[in-house]
PyMOL Python script that loads the backbone (N, CA, C, O; Angstrom):
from pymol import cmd

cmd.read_pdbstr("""\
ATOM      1  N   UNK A   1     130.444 134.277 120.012  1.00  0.00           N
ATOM      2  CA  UNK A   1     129.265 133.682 120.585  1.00  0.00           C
ATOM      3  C   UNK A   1     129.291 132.178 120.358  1.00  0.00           C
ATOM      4  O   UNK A   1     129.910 131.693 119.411  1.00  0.00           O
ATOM      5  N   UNK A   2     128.627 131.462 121.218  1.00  0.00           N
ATOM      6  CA  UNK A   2     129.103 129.708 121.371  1.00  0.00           C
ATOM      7  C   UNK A   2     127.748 129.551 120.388  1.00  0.00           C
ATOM      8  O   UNK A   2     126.860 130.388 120.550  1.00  0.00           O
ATOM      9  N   UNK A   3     127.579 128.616 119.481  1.00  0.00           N
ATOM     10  CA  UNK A   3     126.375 127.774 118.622  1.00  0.00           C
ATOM     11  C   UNK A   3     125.133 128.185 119.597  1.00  0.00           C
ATOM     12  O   UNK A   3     124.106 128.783 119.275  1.00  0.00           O
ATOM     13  N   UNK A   4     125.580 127.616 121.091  1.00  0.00           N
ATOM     14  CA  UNK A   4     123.934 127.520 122.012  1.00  0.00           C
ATOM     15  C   UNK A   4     123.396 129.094 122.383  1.00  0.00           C
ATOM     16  O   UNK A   4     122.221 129.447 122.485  1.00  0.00           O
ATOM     17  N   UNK A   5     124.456 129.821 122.529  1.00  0.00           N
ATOM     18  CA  UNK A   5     123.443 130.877 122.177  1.00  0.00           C
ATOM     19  C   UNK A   5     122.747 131.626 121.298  1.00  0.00           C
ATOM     20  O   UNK A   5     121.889 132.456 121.595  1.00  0.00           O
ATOM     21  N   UNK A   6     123.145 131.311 120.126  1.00  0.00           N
ATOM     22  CA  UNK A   6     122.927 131.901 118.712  1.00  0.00           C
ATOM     23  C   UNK A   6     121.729 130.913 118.870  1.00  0.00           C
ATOM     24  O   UNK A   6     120.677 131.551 118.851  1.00  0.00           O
ATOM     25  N   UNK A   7     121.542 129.631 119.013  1.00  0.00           N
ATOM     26  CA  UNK A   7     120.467 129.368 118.595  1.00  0.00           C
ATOM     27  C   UNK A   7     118.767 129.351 119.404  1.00  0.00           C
ATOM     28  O   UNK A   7     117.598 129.112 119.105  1.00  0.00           O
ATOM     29  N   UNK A   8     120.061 130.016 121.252  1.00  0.00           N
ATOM     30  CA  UNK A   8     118.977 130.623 122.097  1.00  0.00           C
ATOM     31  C   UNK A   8     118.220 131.645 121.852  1.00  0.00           C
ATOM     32  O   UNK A   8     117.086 131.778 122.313  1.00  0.00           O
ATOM     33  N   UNK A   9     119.012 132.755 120.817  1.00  0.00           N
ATOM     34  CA  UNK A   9     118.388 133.428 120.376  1.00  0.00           C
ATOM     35  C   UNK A   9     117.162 133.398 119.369  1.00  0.00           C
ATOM     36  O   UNK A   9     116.032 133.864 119.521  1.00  0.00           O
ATOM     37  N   UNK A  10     117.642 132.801 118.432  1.00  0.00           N
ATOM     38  CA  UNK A  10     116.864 131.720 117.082  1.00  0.00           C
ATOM     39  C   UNK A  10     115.535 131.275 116.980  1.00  0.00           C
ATOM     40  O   UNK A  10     114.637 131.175 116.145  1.00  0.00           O
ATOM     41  N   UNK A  11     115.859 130.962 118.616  1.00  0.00           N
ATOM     42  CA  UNK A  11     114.395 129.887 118.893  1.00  0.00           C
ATOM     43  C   UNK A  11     113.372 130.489 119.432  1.00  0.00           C
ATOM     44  O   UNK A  11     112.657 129.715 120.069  1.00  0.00           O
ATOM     45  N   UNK A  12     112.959 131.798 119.418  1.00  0.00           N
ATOM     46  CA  UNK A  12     111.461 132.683 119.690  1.00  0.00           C
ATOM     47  C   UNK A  12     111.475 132.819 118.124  1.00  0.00           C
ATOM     48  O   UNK A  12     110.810 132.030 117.453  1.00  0.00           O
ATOM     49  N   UNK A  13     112.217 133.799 117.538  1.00  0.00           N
ATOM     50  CA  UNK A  13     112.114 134.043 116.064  1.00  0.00           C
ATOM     51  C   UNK A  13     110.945 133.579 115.356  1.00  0.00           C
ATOM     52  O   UNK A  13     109.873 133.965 114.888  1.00  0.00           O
ATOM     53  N   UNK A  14     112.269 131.739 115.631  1.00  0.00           N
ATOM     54  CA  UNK A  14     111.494 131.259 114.073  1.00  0.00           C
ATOM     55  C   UNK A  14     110.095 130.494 114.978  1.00  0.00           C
ATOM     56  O   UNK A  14     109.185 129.928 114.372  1.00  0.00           O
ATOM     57  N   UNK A  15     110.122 130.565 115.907  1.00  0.00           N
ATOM     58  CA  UNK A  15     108.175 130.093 117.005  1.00  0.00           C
ATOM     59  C   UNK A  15     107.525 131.120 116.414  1.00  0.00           C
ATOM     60  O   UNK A  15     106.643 130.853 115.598  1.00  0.00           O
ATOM     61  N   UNK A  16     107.884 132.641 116.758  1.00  0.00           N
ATOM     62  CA  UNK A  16     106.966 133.506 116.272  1.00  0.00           C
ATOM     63  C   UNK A  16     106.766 132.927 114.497  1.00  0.00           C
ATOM     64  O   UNK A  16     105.594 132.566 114.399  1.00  0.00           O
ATOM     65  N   UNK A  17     107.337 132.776 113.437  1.00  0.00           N
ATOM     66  CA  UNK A  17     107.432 132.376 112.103  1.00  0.00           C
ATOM     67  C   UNK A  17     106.749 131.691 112.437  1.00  0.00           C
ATOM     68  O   UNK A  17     105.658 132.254 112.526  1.00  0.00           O
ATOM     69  N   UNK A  18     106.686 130.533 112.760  1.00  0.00           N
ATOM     70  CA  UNK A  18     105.475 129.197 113.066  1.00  0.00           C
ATOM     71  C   UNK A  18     103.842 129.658 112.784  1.00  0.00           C
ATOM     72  O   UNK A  18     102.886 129.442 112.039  1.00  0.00           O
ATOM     73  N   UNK A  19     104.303 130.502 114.025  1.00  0.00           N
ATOM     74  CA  UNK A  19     102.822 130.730 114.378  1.00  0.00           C
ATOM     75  C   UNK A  19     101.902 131.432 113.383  1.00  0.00           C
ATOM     76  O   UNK A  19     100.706 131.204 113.207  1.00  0.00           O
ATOM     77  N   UNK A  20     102.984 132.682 112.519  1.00  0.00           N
ATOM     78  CA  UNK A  20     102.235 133.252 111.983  1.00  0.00           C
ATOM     79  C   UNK A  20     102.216 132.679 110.325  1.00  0.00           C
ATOM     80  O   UNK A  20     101.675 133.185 109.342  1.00  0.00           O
ATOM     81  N   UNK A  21     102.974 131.511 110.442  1.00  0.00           N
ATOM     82  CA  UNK A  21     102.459 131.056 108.955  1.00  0.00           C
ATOM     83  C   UNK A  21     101.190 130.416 109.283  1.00  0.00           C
ATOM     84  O   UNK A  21     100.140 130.535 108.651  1.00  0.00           O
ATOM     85  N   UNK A  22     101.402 129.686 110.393  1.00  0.00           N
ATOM     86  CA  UNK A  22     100.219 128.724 110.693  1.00  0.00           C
ATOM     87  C   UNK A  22      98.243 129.428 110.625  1.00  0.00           C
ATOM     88  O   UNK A  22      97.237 128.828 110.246  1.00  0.00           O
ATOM     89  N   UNK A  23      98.382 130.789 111.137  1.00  0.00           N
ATOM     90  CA  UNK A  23      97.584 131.531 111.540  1.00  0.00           C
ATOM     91  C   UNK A  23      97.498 131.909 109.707  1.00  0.00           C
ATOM     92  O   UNK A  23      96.511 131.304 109.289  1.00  0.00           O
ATOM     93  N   UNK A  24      97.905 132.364 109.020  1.00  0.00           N
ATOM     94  CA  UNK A  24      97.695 133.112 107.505  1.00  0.00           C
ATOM     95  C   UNK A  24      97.285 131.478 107.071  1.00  0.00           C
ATOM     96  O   UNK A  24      96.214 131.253 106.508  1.00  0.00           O
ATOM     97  N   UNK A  25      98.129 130.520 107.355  1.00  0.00           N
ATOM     98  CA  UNK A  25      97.539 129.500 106.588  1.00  0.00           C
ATOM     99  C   UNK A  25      95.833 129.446 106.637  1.00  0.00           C
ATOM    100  O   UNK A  25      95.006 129.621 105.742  1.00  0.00           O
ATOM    101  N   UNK A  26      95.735 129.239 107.566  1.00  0.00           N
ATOM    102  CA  UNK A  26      94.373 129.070 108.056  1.00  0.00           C
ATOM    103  C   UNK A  26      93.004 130.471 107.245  1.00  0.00           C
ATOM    104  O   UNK A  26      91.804 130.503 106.969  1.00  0.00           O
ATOM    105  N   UNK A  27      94.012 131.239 107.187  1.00  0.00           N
ATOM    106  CA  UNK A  27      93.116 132.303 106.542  1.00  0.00           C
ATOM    107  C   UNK A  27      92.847 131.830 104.893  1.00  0.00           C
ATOM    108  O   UNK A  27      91.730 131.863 104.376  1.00  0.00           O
ATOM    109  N   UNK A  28      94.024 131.414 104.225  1.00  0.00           N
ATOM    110  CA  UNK A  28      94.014 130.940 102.673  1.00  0.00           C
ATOM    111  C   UNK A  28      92.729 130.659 102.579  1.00  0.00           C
ATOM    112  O   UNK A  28      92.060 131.538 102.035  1.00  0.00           O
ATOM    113  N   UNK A  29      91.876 129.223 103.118  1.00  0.00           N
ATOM    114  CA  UNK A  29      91.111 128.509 103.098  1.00  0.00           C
ATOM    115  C   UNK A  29      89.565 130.029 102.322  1.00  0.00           C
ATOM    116  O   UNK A  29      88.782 129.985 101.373  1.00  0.00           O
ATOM    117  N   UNK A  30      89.796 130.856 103.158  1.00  0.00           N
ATOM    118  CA  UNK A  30      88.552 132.178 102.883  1.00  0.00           C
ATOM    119  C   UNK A  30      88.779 132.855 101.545  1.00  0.00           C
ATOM    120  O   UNK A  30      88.019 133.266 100.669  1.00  0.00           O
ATOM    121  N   UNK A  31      90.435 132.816 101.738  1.00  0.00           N
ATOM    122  CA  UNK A  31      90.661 133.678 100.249  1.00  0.00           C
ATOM    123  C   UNK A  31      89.844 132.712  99.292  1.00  0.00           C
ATOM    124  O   UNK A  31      88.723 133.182  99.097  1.00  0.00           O
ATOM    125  N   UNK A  32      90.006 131.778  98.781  1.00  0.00           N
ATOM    126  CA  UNK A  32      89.472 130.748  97.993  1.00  0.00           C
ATOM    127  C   UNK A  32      88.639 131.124  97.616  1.00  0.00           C
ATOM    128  O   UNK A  32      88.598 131.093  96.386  1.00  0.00           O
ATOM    129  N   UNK A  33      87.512 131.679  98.277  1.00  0.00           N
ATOM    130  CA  UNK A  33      85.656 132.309  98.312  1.00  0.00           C
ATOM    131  C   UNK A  33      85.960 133.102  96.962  1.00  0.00           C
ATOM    132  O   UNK A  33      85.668 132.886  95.786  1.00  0.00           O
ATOM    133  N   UNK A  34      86.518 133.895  97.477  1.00  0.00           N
ATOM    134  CA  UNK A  34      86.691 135.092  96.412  1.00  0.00           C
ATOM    135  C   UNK A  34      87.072 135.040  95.256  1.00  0.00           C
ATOM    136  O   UNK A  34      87.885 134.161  94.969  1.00  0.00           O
ATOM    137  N   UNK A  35      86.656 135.865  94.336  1.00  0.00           N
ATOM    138  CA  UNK A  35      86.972 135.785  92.617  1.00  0.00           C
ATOM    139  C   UNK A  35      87.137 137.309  92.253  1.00  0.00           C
ATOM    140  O   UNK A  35      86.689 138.276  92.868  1.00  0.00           O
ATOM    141  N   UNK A  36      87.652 137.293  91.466  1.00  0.00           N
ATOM    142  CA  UNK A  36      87.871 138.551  90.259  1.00  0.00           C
ATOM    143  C   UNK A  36      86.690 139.165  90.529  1.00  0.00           C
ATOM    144  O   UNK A  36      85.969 138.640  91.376  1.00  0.00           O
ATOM    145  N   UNK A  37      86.262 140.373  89.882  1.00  0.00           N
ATOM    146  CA  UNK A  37      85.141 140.708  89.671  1.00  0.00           C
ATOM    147  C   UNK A  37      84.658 140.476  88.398  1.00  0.00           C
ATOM    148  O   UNK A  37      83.447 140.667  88.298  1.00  0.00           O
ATOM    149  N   UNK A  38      85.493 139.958  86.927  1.00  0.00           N
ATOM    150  CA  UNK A  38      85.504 139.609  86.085  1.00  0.00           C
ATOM    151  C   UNK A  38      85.137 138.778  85.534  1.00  0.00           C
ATOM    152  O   UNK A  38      84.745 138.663  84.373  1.00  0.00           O
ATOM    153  N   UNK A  39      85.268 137.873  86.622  1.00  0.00           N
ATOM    154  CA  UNK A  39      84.783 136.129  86.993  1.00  0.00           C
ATOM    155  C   UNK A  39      83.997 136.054  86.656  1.00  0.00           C
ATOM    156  O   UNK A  39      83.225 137.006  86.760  1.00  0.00           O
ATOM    157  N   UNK A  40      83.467 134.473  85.783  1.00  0.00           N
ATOM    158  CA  UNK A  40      82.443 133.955  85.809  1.00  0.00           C
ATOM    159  C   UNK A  40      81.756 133.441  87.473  1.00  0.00           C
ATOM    160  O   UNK A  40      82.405 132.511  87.952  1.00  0.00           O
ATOM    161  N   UNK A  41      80.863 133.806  88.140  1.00  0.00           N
ATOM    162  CA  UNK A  41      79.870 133.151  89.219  1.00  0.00           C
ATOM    163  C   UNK A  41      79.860 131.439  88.932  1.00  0.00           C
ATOM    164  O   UNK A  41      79.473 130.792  87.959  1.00  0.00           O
ATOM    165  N   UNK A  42      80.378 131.089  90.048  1.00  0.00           N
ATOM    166  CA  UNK A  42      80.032 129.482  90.217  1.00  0.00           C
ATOM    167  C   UNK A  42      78.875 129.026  90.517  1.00  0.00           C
ATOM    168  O   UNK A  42      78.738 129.526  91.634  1.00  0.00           O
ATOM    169  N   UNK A  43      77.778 128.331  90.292  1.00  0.00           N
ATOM    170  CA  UNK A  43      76.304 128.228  90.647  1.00  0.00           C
ATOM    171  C   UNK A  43      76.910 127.630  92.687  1.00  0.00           C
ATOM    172  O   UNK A  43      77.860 126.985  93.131  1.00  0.00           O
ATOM    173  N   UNK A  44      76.129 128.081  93.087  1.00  0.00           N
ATOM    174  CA  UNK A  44      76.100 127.101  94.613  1.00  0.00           C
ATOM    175  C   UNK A  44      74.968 126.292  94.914  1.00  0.00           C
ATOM    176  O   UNK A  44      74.637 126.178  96.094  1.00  0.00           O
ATOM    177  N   UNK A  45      74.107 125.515  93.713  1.00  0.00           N
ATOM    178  CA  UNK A  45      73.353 125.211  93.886  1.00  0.00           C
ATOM    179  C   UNK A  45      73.888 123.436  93.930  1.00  0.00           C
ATOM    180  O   UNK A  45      74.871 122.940  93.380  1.00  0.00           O
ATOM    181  N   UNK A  46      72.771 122.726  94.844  1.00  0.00           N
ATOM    182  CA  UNK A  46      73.748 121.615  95.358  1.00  0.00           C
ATOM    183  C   UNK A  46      73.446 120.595  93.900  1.00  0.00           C
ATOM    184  O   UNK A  46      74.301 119.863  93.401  1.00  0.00           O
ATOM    185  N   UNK A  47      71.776 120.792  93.297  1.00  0.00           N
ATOM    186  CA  UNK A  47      71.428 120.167  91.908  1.00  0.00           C
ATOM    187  C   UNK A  47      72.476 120.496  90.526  1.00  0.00           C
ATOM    188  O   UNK A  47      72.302 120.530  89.308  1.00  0.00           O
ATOM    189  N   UNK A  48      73.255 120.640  91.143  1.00  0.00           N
ATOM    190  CA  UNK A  48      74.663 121.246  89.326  1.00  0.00           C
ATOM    191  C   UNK A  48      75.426 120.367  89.442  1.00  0.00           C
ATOM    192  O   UNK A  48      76.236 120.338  88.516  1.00  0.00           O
ATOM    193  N   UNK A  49      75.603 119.284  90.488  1.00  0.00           N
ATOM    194  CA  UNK A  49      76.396 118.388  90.742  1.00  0.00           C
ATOM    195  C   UNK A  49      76.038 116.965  89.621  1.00  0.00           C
ATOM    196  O   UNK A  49      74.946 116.714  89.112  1.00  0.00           O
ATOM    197  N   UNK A  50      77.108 116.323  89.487  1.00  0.00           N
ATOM    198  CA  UNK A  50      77.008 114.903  88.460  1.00  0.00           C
ATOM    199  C   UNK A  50      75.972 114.005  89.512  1.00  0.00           C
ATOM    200  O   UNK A  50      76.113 114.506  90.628  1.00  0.00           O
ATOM    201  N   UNK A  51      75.139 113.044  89.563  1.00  0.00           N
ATOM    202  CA  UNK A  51      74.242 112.435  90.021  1.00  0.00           C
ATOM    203  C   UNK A  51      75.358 111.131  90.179  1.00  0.00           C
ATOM    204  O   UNK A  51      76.024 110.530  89.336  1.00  0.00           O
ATOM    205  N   UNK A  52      75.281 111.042  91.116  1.00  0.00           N
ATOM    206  CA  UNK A  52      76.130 109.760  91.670  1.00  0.00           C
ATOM    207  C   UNK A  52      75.518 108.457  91.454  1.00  0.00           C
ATOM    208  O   UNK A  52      76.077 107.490  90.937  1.00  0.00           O
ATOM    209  N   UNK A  53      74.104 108.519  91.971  1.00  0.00           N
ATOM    210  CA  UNK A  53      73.552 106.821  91.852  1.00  0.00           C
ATOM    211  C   UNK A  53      72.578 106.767  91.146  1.00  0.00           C
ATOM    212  O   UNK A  53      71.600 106.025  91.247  1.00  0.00           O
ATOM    213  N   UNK A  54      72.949 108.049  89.929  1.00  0.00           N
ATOM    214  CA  UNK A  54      72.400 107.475  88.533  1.00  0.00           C
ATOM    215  C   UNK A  54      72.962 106.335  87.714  1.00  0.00           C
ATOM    216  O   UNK A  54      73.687 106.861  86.870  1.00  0.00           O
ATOM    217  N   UNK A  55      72.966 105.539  87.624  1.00  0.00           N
ATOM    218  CA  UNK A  55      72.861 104.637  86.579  1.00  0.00           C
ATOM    219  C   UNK A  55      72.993 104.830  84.727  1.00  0.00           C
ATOM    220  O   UNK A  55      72.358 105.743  84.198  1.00  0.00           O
ATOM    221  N   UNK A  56      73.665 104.100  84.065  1.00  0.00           N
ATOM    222  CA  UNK A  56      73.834 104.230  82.555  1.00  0.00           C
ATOM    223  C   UNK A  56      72.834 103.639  82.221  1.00  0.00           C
ATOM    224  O   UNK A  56      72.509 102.634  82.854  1.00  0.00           O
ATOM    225  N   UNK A  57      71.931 104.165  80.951  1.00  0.00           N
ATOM    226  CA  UNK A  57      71.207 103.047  80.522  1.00  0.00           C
ATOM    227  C   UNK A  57      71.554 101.824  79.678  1.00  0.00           C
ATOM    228  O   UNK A  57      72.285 101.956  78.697  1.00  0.00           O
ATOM    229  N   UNK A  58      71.029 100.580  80.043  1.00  0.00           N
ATOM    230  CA  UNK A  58      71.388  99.244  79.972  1.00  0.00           C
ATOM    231  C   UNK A  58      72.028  99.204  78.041  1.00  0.00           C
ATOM    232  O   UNK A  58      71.235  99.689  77.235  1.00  0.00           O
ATOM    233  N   UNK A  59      72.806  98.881  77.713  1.00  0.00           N
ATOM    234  CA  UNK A  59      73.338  98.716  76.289  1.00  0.00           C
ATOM    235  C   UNK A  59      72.533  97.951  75.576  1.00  0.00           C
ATOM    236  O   UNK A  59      72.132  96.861  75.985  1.00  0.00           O
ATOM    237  N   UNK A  60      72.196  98.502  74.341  1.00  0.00           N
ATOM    238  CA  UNK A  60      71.769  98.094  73.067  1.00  0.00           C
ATOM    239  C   UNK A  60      72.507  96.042  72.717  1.00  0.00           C
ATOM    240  O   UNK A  60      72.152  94.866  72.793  1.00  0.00           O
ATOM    241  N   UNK A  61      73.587  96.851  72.369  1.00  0.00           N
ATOM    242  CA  UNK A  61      74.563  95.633  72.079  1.00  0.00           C
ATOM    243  C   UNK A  61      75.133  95.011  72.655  1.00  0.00           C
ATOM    244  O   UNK A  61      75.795  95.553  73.539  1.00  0.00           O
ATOM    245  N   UNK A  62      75.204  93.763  72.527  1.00  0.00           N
ATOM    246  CA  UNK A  62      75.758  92.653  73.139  1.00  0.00           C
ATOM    247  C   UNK A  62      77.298  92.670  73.472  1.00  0.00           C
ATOM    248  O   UNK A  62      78.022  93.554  73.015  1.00  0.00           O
ATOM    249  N   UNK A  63      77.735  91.751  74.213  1.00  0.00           N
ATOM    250  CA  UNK A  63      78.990  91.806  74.732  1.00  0.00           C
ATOM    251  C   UNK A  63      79.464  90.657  73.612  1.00  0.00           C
ATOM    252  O   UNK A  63      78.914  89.817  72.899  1.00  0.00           O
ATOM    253  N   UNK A  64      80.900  91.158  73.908  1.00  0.00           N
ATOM    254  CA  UNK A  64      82.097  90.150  72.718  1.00  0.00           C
ATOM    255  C   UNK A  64      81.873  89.030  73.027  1.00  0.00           C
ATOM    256  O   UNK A  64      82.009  88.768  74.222  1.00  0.00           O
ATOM    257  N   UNK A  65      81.529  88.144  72.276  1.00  0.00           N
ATOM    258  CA  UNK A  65      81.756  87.066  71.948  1.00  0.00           C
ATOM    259  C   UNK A  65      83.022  86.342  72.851  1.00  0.00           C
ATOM    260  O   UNK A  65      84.018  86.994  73.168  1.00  0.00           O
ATOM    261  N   UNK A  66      82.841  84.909  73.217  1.00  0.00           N
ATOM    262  CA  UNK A  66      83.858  84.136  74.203  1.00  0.00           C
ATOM    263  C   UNK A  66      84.637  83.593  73.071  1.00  0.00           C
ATOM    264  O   UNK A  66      85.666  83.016  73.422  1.00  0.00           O
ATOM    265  N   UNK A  67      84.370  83.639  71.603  1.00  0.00           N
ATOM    266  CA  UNK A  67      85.830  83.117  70.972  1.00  0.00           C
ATOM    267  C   UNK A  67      86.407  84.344  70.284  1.00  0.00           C
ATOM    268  O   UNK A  67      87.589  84.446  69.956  1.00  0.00           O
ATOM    269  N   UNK A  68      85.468  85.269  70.094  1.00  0.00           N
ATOM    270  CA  UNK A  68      86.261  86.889  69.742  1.00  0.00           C
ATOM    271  C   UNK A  68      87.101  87.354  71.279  1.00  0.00           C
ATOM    272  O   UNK A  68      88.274  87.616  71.541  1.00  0.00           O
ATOM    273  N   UNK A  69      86.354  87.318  71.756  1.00  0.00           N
ATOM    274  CA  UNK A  69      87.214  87.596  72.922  1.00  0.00           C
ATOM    275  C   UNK A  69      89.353  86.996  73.345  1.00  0.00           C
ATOM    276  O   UNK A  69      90.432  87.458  73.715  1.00  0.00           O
ATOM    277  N   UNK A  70      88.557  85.494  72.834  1.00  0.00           N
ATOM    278  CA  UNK A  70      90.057  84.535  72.867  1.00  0.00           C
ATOM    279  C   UNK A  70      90.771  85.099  71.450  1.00  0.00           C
ATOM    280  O   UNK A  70      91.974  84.904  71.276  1.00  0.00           O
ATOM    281  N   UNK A  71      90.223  85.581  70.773  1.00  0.00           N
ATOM    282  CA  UNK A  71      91.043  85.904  69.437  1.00  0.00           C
ATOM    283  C   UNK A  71      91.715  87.459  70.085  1.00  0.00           C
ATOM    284  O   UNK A  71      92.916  87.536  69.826  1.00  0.00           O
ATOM    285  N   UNK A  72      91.275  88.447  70.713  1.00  0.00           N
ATOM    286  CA  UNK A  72      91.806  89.304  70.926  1.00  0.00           C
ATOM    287  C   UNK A  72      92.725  89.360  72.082  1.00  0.00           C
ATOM    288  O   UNK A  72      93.650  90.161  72.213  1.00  0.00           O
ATOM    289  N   UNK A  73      92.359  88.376  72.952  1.00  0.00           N
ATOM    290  CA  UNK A  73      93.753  88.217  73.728  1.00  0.00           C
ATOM    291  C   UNK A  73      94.599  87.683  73.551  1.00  0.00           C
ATOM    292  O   UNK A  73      95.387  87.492  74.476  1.00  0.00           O
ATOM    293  N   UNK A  74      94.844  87.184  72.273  1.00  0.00           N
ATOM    294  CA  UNK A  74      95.846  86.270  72.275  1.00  0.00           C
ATOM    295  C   UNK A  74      96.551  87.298  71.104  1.00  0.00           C
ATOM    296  O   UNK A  74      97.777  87.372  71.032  1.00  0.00           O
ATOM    297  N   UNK A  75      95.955  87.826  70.493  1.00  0.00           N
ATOM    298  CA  UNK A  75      96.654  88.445  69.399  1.00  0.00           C
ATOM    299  C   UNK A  75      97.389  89.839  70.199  1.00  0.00           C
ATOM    300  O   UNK A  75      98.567  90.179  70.090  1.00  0.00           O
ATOM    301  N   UNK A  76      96.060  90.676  71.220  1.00  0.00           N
ATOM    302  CA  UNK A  76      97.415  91.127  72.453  1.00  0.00           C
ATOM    303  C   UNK A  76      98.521  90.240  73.236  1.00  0.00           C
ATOM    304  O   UNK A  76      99.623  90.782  73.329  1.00  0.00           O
ATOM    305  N   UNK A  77      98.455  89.605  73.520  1.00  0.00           N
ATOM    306  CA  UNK A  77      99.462  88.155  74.368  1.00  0.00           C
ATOM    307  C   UNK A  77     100.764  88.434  73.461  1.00  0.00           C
ATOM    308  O   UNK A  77     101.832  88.809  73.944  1.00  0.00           O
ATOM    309  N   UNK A  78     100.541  88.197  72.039  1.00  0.00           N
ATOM    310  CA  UNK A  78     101.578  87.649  70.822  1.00  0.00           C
ATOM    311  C   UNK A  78     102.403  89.271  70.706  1.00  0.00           C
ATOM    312  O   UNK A  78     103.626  89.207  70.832  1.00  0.00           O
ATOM    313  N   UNK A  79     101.865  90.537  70.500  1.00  0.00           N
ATOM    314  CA  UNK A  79     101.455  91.573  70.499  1.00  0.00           C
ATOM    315  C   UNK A  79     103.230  92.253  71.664  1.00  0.00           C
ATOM    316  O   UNK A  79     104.347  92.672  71.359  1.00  0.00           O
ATOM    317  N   UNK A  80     102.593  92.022  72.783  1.00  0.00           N
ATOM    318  CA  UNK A  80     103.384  92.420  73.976  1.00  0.00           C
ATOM    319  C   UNK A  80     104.975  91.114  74.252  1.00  0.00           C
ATOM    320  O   UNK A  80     106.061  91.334  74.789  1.00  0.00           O
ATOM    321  N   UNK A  81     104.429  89.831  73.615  1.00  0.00           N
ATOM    322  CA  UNK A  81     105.678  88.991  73.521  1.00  0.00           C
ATOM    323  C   UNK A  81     106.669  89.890  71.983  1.00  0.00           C
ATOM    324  O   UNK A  81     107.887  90.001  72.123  1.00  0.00           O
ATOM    325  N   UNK A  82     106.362  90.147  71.368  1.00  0.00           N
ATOM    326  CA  UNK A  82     106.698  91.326  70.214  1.00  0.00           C
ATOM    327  C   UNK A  82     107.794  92.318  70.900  1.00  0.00           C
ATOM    328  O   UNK A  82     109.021  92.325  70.992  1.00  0.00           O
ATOM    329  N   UNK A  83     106.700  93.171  71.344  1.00  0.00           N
ATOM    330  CA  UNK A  83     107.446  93.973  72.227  1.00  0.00           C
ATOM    331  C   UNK A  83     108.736  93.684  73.303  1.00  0.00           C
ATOM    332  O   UNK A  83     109.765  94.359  73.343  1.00  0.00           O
ATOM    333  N   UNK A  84     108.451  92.621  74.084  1.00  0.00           N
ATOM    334  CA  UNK A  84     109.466  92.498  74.940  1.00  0.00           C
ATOM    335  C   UNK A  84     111.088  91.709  74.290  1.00  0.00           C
ATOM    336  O   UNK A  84     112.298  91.684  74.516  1.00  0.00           O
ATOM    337  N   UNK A  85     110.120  91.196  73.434  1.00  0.00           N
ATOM    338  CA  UNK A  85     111.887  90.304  72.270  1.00  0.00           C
ATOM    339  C   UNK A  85     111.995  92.000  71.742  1.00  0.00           C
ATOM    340  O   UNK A  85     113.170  92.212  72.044  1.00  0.00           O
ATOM    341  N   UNK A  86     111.749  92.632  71.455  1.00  0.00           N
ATOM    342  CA  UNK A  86     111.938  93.895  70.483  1.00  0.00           C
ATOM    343  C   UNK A  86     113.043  94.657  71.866  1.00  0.00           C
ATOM    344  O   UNK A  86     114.176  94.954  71.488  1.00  0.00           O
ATOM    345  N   UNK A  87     112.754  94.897  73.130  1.00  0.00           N
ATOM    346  CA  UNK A  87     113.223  95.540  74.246  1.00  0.00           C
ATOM    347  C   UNK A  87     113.967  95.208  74.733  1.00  0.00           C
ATOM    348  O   UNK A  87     114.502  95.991  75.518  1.00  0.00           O
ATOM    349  N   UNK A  88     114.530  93.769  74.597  1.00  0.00           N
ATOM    350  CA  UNK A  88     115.659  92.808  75.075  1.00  0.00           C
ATOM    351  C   UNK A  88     116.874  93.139  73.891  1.00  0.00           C
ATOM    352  O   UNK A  88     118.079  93.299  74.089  1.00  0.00           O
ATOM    353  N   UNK A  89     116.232  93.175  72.794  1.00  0.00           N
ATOM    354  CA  UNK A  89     117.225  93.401  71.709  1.00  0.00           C
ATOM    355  C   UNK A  89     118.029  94.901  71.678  1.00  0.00           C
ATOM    356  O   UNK A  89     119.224  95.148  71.511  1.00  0.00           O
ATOM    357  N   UNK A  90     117.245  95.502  71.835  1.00  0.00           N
ATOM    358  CA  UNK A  90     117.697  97.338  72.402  1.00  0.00           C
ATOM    359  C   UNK A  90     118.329  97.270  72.651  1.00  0.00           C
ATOM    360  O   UNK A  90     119.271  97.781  72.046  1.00  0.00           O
ATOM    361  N   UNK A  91     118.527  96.520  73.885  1.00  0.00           N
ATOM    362  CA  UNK A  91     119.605  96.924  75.315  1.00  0.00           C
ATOM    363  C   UNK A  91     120.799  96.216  74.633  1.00  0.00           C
ATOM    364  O   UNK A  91     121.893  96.173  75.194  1.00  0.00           O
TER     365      UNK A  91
END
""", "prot")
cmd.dss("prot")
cmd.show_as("cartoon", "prot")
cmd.util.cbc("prot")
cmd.orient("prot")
């Protein structure tokens, strides 16, 4: 048999395959619903959800300091220059 007909044959096959993964795919989506009978129940209530444009309440304490601040980046800065002489030396 020449390649072109083997793959004249081929080519309903794997269409039918197509179709019917495509078609079960589509079913998955329902299986999902379903649980064990063992299962804990998921609430479907729409109030169980995290509150989106709630807000944190405003902090007690103040923010870092602008020369604590420069002290901690620089001591990370020094920190990661550490590291990279340490990573050059490795290799």
């Amino acid at each position: 048999m020449s390649a072109l007909r083997v793959l004249q044959k081929s080519l309903p096959i794997s269409g039918a395959l197509l179709i019917a993964a495509v078609a079960l795919g589509g079913c998955s989506s329902q299986l999902a619903d379903y649980t064990p009978t063992d299962a804990q129940a998921h609430p479907r209530d729409p109030s169980a959800y995290l509150p989106v444009h709630d807000l944190p309440p405003d902090r007690d304490q103040a923010t870092i300091p602008p020369d604590q601040r420069a002290k901690i980046e620089a001591e990370l800065a020094a920190a990661r220059d550490r590291q990279s002489v340490a990573a050059k030396d490795a290799k």
